[in-house]
N, C-alpha and C positions, 0 to 999 in steps of 0.2 A: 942909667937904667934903660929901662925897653919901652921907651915915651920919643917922637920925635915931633918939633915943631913943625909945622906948614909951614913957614916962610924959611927953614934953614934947604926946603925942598923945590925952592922955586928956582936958585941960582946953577944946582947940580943936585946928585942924587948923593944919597946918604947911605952908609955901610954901618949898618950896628956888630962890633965885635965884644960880644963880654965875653970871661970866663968866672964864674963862682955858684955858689950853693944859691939853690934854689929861691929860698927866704929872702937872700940879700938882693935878688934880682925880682923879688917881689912877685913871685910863683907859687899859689897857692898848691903844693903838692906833697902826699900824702913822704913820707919820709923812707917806704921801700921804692921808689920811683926814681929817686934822683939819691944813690947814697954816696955819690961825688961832686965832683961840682961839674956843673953844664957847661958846653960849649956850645955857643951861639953865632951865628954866621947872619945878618940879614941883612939884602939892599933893598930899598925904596926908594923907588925913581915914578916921578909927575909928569904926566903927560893929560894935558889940559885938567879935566876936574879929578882928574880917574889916578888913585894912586897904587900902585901895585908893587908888593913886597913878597918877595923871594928870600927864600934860605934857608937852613938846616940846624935841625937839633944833636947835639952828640952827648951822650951819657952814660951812665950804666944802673942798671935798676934789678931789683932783689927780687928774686921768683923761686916759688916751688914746683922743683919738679911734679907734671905728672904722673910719672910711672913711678918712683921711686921714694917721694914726696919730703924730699931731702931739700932744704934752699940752696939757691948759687945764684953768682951774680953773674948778669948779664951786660955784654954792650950794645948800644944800641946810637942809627945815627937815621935822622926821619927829614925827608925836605916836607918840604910846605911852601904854598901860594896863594896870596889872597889879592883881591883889589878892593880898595878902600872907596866908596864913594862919600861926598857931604850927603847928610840928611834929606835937604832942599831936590836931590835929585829922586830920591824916595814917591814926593809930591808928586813929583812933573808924571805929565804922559808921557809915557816912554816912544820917543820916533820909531819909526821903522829901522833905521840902521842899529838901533841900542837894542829894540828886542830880538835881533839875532846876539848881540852882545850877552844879553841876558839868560837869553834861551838856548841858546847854543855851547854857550861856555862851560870849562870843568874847573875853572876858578872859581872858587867863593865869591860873592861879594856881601862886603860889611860893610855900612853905613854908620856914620860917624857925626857926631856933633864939636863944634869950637874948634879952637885951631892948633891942638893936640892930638896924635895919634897913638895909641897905645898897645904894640902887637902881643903884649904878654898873656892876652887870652888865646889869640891864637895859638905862641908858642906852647903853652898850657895843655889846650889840645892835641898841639903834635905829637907830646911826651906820653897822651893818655892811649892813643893808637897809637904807639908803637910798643903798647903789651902786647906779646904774641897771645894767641887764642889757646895753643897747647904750648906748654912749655915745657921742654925737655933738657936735662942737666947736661947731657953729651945725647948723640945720634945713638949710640948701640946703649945705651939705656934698658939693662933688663928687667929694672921695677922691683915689686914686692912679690913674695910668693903668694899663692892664692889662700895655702893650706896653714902656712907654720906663720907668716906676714915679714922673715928676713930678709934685708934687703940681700936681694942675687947681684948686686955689684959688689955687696962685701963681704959677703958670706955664702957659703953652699947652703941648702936647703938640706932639712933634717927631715923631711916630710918620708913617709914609707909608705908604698904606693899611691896610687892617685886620689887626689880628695875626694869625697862621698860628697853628697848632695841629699841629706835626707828630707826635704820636703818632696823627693819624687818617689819615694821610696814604696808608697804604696801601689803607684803603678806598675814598680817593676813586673809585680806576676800577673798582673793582668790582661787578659785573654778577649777579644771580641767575640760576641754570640753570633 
């Protein structure tokens, strides 16, 4: 799974490699997100309390076009990096050397209790940013017609001249005094 011991992290670093469906890696995600099985990459290597895990998500996930509002699946592959601190460092006053650590960094840091670590929320996370904002089925994507609503990648438009808009219609003859 996507759980490592603290002490298997004290001798050398650890390399998580799964591949499988989501559920079985224990990934709470909605079932257009992951319609294949995932591929997981991560190292976590300890250096004094501070544990820090690297690696990449690979998958492919079911989206609706924008323009044309057709579904198609997509691939997709997201790094990620967090540092793990215990809890106990939470308390502490932060030195001078840690709050540039803190404040300066583009690392997460998670805060952790016992002597399990568990990245499968982060990974969770990576999977949910890397939904694109717009999603497009192909780059020349012509969409729907505005008038007749055929898609123009599979069909011509039957539309006969340009659509009308008749909530403006009253202005058209309208004249300033």
């Amino acid at each position: 799974m996507l759980k490592v011991e603290l002490r298997s992290l004290e001798q050398d670093e650890v390399v998580l490699q799964e591949v499988d469906l989501a559920p079985k890696l224990g990934l709470d995600l909605a079932p257009d997100l992951s319609t294949g099985p995932l591929e997981i990459c991560c190292r976590l290597t300890k250096t004094g309390d501070v544990i820090l895990a690297k690696g990449w998500v690979k998958g492919k996930m079911l989206l609706t076009c924008d323009r044309c509002l057709q579904p198609f699946e997509s691939g997709y592959k997201s790094f990620f990096e967090v540092q793990y601190r215990p809890e106990a460092d939470e308390k502490l006053e932060p030195e001078e050397d840690d709050e540039e650590c803190y404040a300066d960094s583009s690392v997460e840091t998670i805060f952790f209790a016992g002597d399990m670590i568990d990245v499968a929320d982060e990974i969770r996370q990576t999977v949910l940013l890397s939904v694109p904002m717009r999603a497009l089925c192909r780059e020349g994507c012509r969409g729907l017609c505005g008038g007749c609503g055929v898609n123009l990648n599979v069909d011509s438009c039957q539309c006969t001249g340009k659509p009308t808009d008749d909530r403006w219609a009253k202005l058209k003859n309208w004249k300033p005094q």
